[in-house]
C-alpha positions in Angstrom: -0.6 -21.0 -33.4 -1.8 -23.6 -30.5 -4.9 -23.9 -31.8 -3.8 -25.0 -35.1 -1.7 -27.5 -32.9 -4.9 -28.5 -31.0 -6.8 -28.6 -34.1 -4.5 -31.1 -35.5 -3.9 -33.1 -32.4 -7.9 -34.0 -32.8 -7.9 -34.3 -36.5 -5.0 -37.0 -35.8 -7.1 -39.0 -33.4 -9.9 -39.0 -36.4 -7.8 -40.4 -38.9 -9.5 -43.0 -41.0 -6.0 -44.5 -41.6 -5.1 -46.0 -38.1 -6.9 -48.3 -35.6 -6.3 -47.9 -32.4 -7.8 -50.3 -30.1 -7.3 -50.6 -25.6 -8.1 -53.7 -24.6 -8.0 -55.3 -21.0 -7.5 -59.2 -21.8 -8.8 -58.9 -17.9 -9.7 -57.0 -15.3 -7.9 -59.5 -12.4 -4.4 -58.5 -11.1 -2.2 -60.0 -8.9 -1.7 -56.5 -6.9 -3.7 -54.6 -5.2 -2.9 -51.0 -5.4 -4.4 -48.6 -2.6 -5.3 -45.9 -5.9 -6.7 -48.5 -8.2 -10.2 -48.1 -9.6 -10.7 -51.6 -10.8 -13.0 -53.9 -8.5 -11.6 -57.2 -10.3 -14.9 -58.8 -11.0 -14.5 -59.5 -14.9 -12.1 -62.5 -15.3 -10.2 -63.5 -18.6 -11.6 -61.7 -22.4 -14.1 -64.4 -23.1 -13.7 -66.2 -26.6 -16.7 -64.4 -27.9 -14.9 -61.5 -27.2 -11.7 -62.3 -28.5 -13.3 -63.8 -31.8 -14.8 -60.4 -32.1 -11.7 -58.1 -32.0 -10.1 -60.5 -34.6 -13.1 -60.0 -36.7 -12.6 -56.2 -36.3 -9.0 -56.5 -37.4 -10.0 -58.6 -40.2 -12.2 -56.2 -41.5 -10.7 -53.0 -41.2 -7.1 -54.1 -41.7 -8.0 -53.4 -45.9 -8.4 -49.5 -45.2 -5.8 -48.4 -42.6 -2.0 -48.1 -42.3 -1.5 -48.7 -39.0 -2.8 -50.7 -36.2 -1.9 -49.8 -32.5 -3.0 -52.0 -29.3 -2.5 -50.6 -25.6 -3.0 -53.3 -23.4 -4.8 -52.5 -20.1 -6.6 -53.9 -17.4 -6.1 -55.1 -14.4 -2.7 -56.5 -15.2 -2.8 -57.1 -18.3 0.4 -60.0 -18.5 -2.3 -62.4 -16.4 -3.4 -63.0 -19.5 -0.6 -63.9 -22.7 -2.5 -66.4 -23.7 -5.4 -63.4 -25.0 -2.1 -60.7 -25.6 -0.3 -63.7 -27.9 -3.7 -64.7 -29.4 -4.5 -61.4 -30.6 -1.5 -60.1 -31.5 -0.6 -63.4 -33.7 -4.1 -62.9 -35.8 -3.3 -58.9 -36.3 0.5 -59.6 -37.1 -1.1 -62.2 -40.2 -3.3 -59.4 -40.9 -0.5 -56.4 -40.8 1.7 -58.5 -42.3 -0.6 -59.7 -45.4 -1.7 -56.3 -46.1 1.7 -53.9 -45.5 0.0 -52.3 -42.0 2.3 -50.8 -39.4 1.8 -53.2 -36.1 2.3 -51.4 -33.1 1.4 -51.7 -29.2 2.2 -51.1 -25.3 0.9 -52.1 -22.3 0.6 -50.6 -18.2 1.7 -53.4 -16.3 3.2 -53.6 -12.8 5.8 -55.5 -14.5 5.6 -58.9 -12.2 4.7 -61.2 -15.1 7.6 -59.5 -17.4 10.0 -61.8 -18.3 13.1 -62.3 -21.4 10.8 -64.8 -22.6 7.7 -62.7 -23.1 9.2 -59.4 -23.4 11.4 -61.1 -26.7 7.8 -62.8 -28.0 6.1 -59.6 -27.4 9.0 -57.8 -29.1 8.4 -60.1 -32.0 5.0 -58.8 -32.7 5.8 -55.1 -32.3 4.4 -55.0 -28.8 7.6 -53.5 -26.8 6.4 -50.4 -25.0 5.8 -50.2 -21.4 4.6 -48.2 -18.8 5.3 -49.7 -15.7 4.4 -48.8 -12.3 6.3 -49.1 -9.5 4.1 -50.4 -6.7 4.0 -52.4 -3.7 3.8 -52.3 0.1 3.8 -49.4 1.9 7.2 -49.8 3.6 8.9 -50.2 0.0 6.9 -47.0 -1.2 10.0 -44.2 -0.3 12.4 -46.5 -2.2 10.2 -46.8 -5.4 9.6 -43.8 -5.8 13.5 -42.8 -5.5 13.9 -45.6 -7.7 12.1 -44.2 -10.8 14.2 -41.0 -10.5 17.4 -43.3 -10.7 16.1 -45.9 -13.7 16.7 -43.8 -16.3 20.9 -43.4 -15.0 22.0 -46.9 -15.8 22.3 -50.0 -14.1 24.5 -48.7 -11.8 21.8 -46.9 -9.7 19.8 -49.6 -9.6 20.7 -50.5 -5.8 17.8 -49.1 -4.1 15.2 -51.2 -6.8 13.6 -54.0 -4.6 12.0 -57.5 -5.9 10.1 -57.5 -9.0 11.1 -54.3 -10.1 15.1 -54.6 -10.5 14.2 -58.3 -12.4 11.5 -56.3 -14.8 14.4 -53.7 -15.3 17.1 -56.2 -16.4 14.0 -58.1 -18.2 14.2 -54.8 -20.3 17.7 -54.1 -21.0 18.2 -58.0 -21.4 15.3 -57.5 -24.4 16.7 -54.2 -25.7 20.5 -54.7 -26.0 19.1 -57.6 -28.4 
């Protein structure tokens, strides 16, 4: 019935066995989005911070079978150095104790690259969900553009700027 379905849905959100952690290595972006809530005033995840998540890892990484990550923020890419820091401690950890690494991030895609998408990739951090922004005169075309993505490359015409380079960033990573 749909409430055993419901019932279940919860109970999986309570399991004991996975950590699942959202974390916005900062709140600055390099957009700035009519709809977003964000007011930018936090910078960069201080060290204090960062030390603490690592600690968190460290000690629950004994008692669960899988770690996830979402990456949030702001845009979250404005900030590898956090992203590669943290994911290179709970990789060790996952790695050291059999745990399931897993992650994904909401980006606008701008600071998407081969080169981080493959060293993401490496640590099990390869979902997206990207948004296709910008400024206002581009807004009719971006939002035919995301009905077209999913058709191939050859539909890929009416994708402007940052968004057809994050696309072929992602096939480029995927067809590895």
């Amino acid at each position: 019935s749909m409430n055993d379905v419901k019932r279940k849905s919860v109970l999986s959100t309570l399991d004991p066995k996975k950590l699942e952690l959202i974390l916005y290595p900062t709140e600055q972006c390099n957009f700035r989005c009519t709809y977003c809530y964000e007011d930018f005033s936090l910078g960069k995840m201080t060290p204090d911070i960062i030390s603490g998540i690592k600690s968190l890892i460290t000690e629950r990484i004994g008692t669960i079978n899988l770690l996830q990550i979402s990456w949030f923020g702001g845009e979250p890419l404005a900030a590898k150095d956090v992203i590669y820091e943290v994911c290179e401690h709970a990789q060790r950890e996952c790695d050291k104790h059999g745990v399931l690494f897993a992650g994904n991030f909401t980006t606008n895609g701008y600071f998407l690259d081969v080169e981080t998408a493959r060293r993401l990739q490496g640590y099990s951090q390869g979902r997206y969900q990207i948004s296709l922004d910008g400024y206002a005169d581009e807004w009719p075309q971006q939002a035919k553009a995301w009905t077209y993505v999913n058709h191939g490359k050859d539909r890929l015409g009416i994708l402007t700027g940052v968004h057809e380079r994050m696309f072929y960033t992602l096939l480029d990573v995927t067809d590895d």
